[in-house]
C-alpha positions as CSV (number, residue, x, y, z in Angstrom):
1,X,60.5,150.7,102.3
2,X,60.3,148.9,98.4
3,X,59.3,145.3,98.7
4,X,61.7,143.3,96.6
5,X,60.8,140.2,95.0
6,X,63.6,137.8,93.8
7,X,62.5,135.3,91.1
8,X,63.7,131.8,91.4
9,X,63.4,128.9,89.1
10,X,65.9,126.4,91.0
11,X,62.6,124.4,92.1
12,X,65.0,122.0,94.1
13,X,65.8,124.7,96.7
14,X,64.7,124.9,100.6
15,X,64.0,128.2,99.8
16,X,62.2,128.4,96.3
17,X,58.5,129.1,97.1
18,X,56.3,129.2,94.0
19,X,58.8,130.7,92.1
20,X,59.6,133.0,94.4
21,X,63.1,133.0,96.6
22,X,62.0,133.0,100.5
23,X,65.6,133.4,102.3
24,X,65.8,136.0,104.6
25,X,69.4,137.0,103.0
26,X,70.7,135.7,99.9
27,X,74.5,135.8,98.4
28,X,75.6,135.7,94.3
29,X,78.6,135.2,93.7
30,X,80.4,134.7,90.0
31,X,81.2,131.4,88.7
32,X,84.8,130.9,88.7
33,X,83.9,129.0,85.4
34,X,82.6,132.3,83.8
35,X,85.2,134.9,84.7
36,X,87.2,136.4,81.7
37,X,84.6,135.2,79.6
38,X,81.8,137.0,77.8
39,X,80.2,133.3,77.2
40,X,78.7,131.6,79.8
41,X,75.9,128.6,80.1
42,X,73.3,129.0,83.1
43,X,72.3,125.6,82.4
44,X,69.2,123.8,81.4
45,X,65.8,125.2,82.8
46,X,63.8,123.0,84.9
47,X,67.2,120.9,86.2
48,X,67.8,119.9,89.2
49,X,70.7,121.4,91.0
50,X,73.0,119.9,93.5
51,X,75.2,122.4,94.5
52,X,75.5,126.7,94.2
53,X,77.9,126.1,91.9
54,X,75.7,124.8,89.4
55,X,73.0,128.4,90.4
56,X,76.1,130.7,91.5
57,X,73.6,131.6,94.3
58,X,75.4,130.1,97.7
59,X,72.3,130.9,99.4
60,X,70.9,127.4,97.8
61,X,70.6,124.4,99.7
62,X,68.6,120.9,98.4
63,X,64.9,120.5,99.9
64,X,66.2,117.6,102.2
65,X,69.3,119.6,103.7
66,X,68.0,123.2,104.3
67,X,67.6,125.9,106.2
68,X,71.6,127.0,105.8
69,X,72.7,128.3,109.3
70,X,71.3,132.1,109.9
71,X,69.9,131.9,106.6
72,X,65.6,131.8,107.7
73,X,63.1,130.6,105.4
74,X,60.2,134.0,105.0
75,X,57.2,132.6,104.7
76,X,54.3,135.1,103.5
C-alpha cells in the first residue's frame, strides 16, 4: 500500500507534526464562503487559526483542545 503524506501548515493544530498532518482520518470540506466563486482567499500563511472554517479542514482542532473524538493522533 502507497504511503500518503498530507502537508500541513496550520502550525496551531493538535495534529500538525513538523509540517506534516498526523490524524488518523482527516475531512475537507468547501467553504460555504467560496462556493459559486472562482475567487477565494486561503488566508495569510503563518496565522493562527481558530476554527476549520478559517482551514476548511474540520479535522482541525487548537493545540490546547485536541484530539477530536475517534480522530487519533499517528505518531511516526
Amino acid at each position: 500500500m502507497t504511503k500518503q503524506e498530507v502537508l500541513c501548515s496550520v502550525r496551531s493544530c493538535f495534529y500538525n507534526g513538523s509540517g506534516l498532518c498526523k490524524a488518523s482520518q482527516i475531512q475537507v470540506n468547501p467553504n460555504p464562503a467560496t462556493l459559486r466563486s472562482a475567487h477565494y482567499e486561503i488566508g495569510e500563511l503563518g496565522a493562527h487559526a481558530q476554527h476549520s472554517m478559517q482551514t476548511l479542514c474540520e479535522t482541525f482542532v487548537p493545540h490546547d483542545h485536541g484530539p477530536k473524538h475517534g480522530i487519533e493522533r499517528i505518531e511516526s
